[in-house]
C-alpha positions in Angstrom: 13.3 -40.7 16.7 12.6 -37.4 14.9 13.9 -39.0 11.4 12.4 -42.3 11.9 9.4 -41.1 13.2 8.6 -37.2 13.1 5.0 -37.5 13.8 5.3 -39.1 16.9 7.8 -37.1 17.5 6.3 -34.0 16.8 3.9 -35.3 19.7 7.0 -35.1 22.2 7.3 -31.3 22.3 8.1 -30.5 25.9 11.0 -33.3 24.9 10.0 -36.3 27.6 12.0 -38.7 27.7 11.0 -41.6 25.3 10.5 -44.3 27.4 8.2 -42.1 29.7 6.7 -40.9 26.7 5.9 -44.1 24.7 4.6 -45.6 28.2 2.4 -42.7 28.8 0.9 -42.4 24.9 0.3 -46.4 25.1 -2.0 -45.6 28.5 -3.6 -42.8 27.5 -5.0 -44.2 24.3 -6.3 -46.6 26.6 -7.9 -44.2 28.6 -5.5 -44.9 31.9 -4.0 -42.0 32.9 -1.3 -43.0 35.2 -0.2 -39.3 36.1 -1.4 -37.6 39.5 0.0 -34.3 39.1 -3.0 -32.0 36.7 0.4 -31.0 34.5 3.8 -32.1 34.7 5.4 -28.9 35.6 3.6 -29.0 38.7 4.5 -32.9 39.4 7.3 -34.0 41.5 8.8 -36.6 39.5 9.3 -33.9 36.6 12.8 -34.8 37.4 12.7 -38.4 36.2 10.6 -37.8 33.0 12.6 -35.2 31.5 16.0 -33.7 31.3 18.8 -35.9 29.6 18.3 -39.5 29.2 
């Protein structure tokens, strides 16, 4: 991702995983924030957005 796209990749800093991360770019530029937790580190499925894929 970071050769083929670096911008968007730039984006991912706190390294989400990509699926997670496309879904939730795609909603927010919709303005549908999907998310419950005010940040992810305080969010209890931190687990199953990042870490290895």
């Amino acid at each position: 991702m970071a050769y083929n796209f670096p911008e968007l990749a730039a984006k991912n800093a706190k390294d989400m995983k990509w699926k997670k991360f496309l879904y939730k770019q795609l909603c927010e530029a919709e303005g549908i924030y999907i998310c419950r937790a005010p940040s992810c580190e305080v969010c209890i499925d931190y687990p199953k957005c990042f870490g290895p894929e």
